[in-house]
C-alpha positions in Angstrom: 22.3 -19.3 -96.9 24.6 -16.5 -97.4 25.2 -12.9 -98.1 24.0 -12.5 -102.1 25.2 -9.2 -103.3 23.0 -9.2 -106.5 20.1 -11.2 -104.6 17.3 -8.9 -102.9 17.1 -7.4 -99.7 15.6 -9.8 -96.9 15.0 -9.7 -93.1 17.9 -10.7 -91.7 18.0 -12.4 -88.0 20.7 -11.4 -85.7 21.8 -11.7 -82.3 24.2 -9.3 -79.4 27.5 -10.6 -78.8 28.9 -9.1 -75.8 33.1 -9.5 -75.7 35.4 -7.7 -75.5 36.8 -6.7 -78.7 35.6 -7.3 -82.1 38.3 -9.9 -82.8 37.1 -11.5 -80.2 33.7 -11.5 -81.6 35.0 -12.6 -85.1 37.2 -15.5 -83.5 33.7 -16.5 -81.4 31.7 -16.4 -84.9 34.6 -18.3 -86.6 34.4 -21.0 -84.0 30.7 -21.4 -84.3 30.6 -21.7 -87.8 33.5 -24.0 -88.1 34.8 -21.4 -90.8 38.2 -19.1 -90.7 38.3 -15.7 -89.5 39.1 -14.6 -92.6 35.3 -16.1 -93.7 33.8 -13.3 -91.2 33.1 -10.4 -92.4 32.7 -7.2 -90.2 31.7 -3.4 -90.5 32.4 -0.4 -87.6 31.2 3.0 -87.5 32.8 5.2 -89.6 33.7 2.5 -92.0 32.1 2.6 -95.8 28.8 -0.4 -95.6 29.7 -3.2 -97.5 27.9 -3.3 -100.9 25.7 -6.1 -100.3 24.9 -4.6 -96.6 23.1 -1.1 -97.8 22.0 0.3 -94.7 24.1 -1.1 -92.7 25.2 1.7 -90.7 21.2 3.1 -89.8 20.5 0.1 -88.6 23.3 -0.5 -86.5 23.4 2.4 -84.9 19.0 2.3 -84.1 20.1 -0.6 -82.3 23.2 1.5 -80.6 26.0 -1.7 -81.8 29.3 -1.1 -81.8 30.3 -3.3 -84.5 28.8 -5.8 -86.4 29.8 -9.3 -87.7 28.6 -12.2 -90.1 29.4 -15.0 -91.7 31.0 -14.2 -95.3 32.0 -17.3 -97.1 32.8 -17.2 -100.5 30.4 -18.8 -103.2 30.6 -22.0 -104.1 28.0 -24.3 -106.1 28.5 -28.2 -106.8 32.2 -28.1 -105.7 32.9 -24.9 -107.7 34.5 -21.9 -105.9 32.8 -18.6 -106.9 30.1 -19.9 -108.5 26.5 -18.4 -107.6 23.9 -20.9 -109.2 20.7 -20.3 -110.7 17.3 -21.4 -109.7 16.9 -23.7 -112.0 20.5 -25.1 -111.1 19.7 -25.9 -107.5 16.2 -27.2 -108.3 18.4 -29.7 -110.3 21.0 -30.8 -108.0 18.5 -31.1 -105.6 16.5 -33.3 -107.3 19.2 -35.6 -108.5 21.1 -35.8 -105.3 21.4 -39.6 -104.2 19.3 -40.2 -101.4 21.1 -39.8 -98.0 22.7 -36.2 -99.2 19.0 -34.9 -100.4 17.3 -36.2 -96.6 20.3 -34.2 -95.4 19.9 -30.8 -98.0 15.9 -31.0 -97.3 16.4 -31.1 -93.4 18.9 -28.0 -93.8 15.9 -26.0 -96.3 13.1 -27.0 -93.9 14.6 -25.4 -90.6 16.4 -22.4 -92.2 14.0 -19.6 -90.5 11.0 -18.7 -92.2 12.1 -15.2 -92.8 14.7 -16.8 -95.3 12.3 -16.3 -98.3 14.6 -16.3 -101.2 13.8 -16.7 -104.5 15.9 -20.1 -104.3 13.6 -20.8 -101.3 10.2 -20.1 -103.0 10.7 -22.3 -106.0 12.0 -25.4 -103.4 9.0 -25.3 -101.9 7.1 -25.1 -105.4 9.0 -27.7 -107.1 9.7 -30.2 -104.1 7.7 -29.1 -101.7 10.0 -28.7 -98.9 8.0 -26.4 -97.0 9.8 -24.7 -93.7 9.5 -26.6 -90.3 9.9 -25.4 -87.0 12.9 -27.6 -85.7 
């Protein structure tokens, strides 16, 4: 699951991070996510919103943050860098994947929160049936 700039707007979860600074933060993120720094994004106050984060700055400051951080990696779609699949595409790796990697995919789909209701998402669970679990 990642940050879609042509995909539409969804609920997003999130959670405070109290450090010190906001490279702190970014290292922290960085560490959880096993990804670079350079794969988290971040936006301050004062700062233009990212174009795939309208709203950004509302939101963040109803909820009085000082900064605000995610994970940003790049696309990537059956080993291709920058690629941002179709529907249809992932319905078909999915389905063809050889049997330990698709247990493994369908476990990942089935515990991403329920609020994740992508369009991706939606036809999963109508073509394979992967409906979400509470894990």
């Amino acid at each position: 699951m990642v940050i879609e700039p042509t995909a539409e707007a969804l609920r997003t979860l999130w959670a405070v991070m109290a450090l010190a600074s906001l490279q702190d933060a970014k290292q922290a993120l960085a560490a959880r996510e096993g990804t670079p720094v350079r794969n988290i994004g971040s936006w301050s106050p004062g700062e233009a919103a990212p174009a795939a984060i309208g709203g950004i700055a509302g939101w963040a400051a109803s909820k009085k943050l000082a900064h605000v951080i995610w994970t940003g990696l790049p696309s990537k779609f059956d080993g291709v860098n920058g690629k941002t699949p179709t529907v249809d595409e992932v319905i078909k790796l999915l389905s063809g994947m050889e049997e330990a990697k698709r247990v493994k995919a369908e476990r990942y789909i089935r515990r991403a929160p329920r609020q994740i209701a992508t369009a991706y998402r939606k036809r999963i669970e109508e073509v394979l049936g992967w409906l979400p679990t509470d894990a």
